[in-house]
N, C-alpha and C positions, 0 to 999 in steps of 0.2 A: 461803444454806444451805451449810455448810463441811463435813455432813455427808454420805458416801456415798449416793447411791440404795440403795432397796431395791427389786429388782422384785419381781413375784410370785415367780419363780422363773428359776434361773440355770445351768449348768453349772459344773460341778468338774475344772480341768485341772491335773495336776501336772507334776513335772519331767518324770517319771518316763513318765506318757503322754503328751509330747513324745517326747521319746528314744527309746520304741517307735516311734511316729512315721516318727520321721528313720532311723529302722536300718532299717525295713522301704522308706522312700524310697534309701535308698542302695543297694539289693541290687537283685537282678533281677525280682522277681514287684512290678507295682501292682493288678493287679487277678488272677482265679480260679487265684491259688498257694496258698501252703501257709496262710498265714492265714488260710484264709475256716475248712479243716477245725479249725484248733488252736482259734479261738475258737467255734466249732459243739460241739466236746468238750466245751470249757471250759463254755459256757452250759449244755448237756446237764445235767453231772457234777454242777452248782449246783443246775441245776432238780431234778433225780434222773428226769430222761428220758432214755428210749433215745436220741433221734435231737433233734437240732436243725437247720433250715436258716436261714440268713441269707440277707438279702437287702437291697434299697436301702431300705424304711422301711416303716411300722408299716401303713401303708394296702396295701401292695406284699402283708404278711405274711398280711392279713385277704382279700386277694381268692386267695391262693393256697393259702389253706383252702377257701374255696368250691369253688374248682376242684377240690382234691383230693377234695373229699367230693360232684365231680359233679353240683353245687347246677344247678337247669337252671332257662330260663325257666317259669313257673308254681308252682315252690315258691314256700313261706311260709319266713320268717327272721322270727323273734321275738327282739325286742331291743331296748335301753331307751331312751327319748327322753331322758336326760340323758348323753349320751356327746358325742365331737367325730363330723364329720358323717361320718368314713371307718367309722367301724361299718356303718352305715347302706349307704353308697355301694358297700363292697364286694360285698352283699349284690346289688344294683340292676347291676353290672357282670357281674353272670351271667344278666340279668334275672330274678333270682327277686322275689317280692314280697316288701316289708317292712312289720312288723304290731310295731306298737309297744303295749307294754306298762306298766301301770303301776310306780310304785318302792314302796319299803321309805320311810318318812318319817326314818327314825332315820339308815341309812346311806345311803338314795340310792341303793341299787342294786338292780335289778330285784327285785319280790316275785314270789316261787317260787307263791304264791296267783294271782297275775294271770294268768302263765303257765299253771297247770294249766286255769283256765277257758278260754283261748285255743285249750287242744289237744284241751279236748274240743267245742268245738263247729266245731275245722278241717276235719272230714270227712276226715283225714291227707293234708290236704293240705302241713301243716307239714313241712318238712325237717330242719331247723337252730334249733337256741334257743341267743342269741348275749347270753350275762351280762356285761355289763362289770363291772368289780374298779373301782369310780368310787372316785377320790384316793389309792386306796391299801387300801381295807379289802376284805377277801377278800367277797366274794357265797355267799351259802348255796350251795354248789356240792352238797352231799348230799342236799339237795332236790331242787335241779334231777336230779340223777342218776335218783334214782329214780323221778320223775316222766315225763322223758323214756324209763326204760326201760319204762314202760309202756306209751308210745304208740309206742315205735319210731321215737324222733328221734336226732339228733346233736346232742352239745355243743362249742360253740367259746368259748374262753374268750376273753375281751377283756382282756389282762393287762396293755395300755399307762400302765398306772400303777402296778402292781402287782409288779413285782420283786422278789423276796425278801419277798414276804408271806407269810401260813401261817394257817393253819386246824385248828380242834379238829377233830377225825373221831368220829363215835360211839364207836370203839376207845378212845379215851384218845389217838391218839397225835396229831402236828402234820403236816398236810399240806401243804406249799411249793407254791404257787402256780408251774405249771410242769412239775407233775411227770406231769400229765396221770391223776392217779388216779380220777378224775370228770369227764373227758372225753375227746373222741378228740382233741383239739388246745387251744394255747394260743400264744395271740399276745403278740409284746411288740412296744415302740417305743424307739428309742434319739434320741428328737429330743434337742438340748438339755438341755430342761427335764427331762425322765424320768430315770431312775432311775441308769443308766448314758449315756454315750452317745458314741455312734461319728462324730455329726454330723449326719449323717441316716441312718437304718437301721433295721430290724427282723428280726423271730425269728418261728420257728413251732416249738414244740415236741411231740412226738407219742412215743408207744410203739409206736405202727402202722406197719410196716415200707413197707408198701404205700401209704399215705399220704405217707410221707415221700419215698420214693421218684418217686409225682407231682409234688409238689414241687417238686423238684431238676427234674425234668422239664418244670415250667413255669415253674420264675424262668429259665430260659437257653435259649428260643425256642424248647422243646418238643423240642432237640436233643438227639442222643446221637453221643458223641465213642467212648465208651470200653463193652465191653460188662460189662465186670467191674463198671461203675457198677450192676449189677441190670438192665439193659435187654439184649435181644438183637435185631440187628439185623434186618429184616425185608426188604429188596435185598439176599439174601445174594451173587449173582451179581454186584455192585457192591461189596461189603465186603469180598471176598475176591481173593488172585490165585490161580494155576495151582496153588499148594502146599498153599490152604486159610487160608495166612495173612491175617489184615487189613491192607489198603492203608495204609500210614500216615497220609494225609490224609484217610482218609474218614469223613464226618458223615452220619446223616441227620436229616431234621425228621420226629418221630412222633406230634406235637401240637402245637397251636398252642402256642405260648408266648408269653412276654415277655423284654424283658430289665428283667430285676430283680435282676440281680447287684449285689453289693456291693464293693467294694476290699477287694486287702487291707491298708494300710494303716489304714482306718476299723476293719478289724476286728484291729489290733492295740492301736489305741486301744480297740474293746473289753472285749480281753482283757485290757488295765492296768485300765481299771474296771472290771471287773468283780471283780476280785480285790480293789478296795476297797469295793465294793456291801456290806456287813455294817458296816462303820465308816461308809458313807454313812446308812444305816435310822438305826444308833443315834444320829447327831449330829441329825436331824429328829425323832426320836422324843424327844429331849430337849428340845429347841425347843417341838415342842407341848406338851409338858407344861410349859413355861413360859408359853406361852400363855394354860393353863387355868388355871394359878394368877394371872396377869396379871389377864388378865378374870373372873375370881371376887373379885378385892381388891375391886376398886369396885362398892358398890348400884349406881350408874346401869349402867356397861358391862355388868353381869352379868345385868341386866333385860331390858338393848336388844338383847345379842351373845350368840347360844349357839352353842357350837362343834357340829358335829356328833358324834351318840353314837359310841362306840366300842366294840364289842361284847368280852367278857369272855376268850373264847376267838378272835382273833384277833390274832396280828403282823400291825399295820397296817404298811404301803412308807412313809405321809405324803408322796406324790406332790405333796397338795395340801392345806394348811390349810385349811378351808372354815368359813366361820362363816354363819350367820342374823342379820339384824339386822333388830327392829321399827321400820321406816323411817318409819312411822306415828306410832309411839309417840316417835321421836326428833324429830318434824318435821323432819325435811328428805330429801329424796330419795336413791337410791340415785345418779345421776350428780353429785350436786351433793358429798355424801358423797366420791363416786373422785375430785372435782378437789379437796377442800379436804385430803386424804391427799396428791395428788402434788402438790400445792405443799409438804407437810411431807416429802418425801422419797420417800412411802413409795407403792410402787405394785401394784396390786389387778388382778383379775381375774374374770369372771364365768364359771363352767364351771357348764353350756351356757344356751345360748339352748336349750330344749328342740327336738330333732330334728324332731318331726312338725309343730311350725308351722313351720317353712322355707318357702318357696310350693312349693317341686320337689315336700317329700313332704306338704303339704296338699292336693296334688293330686292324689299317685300315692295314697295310705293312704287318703284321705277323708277325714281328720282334722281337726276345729277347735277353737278354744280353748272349754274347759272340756270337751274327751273324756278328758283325763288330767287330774285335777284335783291328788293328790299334786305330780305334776313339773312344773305349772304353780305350785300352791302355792311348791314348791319355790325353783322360779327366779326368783320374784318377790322374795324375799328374801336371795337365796346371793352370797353374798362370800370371794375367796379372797384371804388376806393374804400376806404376803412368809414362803415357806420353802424354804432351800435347804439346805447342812450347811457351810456356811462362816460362814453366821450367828453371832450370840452370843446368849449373855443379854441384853444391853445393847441389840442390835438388836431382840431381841420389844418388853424396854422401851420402845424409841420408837417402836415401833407402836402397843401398847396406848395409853401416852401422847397419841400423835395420835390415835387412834380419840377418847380421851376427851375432847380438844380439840375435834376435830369436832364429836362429837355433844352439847357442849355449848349 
């Protein structure tokens, strides 16, 4: 094989985030200096949010929305069994309960119908209703809104695939994914594979002052350094000396925290992608639509392989190619399928094992297979192909190609 690997999916490193990189390695701050603020603006200004926190990663992002929104043992968190397991686990780290919902068949992300039945028969016990944005296409989020503001829930969006997505609004206009216009938060992930990425990292996006400000207060061990940060210090008799002024060394802890900071170098690597995040959408958004014409050419692929729908009024991210294939109708199996692909090169991915059969939350949920039948449906047939924005045309070709090699 003299041809490249293809994996499912890759990160994108230029000169240019090296060289941030190295300038910010060269200087005096590696970790909570001025970079962690410039790429918090920067992600803000993109999203069209007031406030952005960074932190070490996408899982870090999602337990310190719980925290901010107070989530306590005995709530409910409603949220979709086709996610990766940190939806879920962040939810379980506050011990609230998680109550898993059925999907949407077309895009795979939560239906806003499963959820309103869930809230009405929680006796409000529900807290949190937790959409993930699954591959890249935005979630009914105007649904969800309204729905939850009926019962007096919060939304947290799941947006780790979803960066620079956007959504029709009743209004006419496009809503960015981040902007927090339909809920009180929005997470992202900066792994790798995602959209941008810093290495390992994530974001919490809000317009909630007070929100944000928890935050800040629980990625760096609950501590307060500075009172100008919005905190005021509560040992004043310890914070202060004889004149009234603050000690210079004095910290206190005002909540439990973590440390969940982030560098600033990762967040200068960031702040270089992110500023290509728009040329990254549109190189993927081209790809799949090579894709779609790919596998439309052939009767056989076009029978076997259906991409998932794409709804009319949405900027898809394309986090993740996801195709259907009648593994049935191809005779031959979904593993047998991944190994006669990565002998041609080309290498596949399954996104998710559905959440609620895990043994941890088949046990904590009471869930078993055929309670979700969409997302088991789902995931008995879902295959993600190779999409990254360094791709070509020529690279979908020997996809398709091997696909139809394959399942010949």
């Amino acid at each position: 094989m003299n041809e490249r690997f293809l994996p499912y999916s890759r990160q994108e490193i230029t000169e240019e985030d090296i060289a941030e990189v190295a300038r910010v390695l060269r200087g005096d701050w590696l970790t909570t200096g001025p970079e962690v603020g410039r790429f918090e603006e920067a992600l803000a200004s993109y999203c069209g949010a007031r406030y952005a926190v960074v932190c070490a990663n996408g899982t870090a992002a999602l337990h310190l929305a719980m925290m901010a929104l107070d989530v306590q043992p005995g709530d409910g968190v409603v949220t979709s069994p086709i996610t990766f397991l940190a939806t879920a686990n962040a939810a379980r780290f506050v011990g609230a309960d998680v109550h898993f919902a059925d999907i949407d068949p077309l895009t795979v992300n939560l239906d806003p119908h499963q959820v309103e039945r869930m809230l009405a028969q929680s006796d409000g016990r529900i807290k949190v209703v937790l959409p993930v944005h699954f591959g890249g296409h935005p979630a009914r989020m105007e649904e969800f809104f309204a729905l939850t503001a009926k019962h007096g829930v919060s939304i947290v969006e799941d947006a780790c695939h979803a960066l620079g997505a956007e959504y029709l609004d009743n209004s006419g206009e496009m809503v960015r994914i981040g902007s927090c216009r339909h809920s009180a938060m929005t997470v992202f992930s900066f792994h790798p594979v995602k959209g941008i990425t810093t290495g390992e990292g994530g974001a919490v996006t809000t317009n909630d002052r007070a929100l944000y400000e928890r935050m800040v207060l629980f990625r760096g061990h609950g501590m307060v350094r500075n009172e100008a940060s919005g905190f005021s210090f509560k040992n004043t008799e310890m914070a202060h000396d004889d004149s009234g002024n603050v000690v210079p060394w004095y910290y206190e802890m005002q909540a439990l925290g973590y440390n969940y900071r982030i560098t600033d170098f990762q967040c200068a690597l960031g702040r270089s992608q992110l500023a290509k995040v728009d040329h990254f959408l549109a190189a993927k958004a081209r790809l799949a639509e090579c894709y779609r014409a790919g596998l439309a050419e052939s009767p056989r692929l076009s029978a076997l392989v259906k991409p998932l729908e794409v709804a009319d009024s949405v900027r898809h991210a394309w986090h993740l190619f996801v195709v259907q294939v009648d593994f049935d109708g191809a005779g031959v199996s979904r593993p047998e399928l991944v190994r006669r692909l990565h002998a041609k090169g080309v290498g596949t991915q399954v996104h998710y094992i559905p959440v609620h059969l895990q043994p941890y939350y088949r046990q904590h949920a009471g869930l078993k297979r055929g309670d979700l039948p969409v997302a088991e449906a789902y995931y008995e047939r879902c295959l993600s192909l190779p999409l990254f924005p360094s791709m070509t045309k020529r690279d979908v070709d020997r996809v398709v190609a091997a696909l139809q090699e394959s399942l010949d």
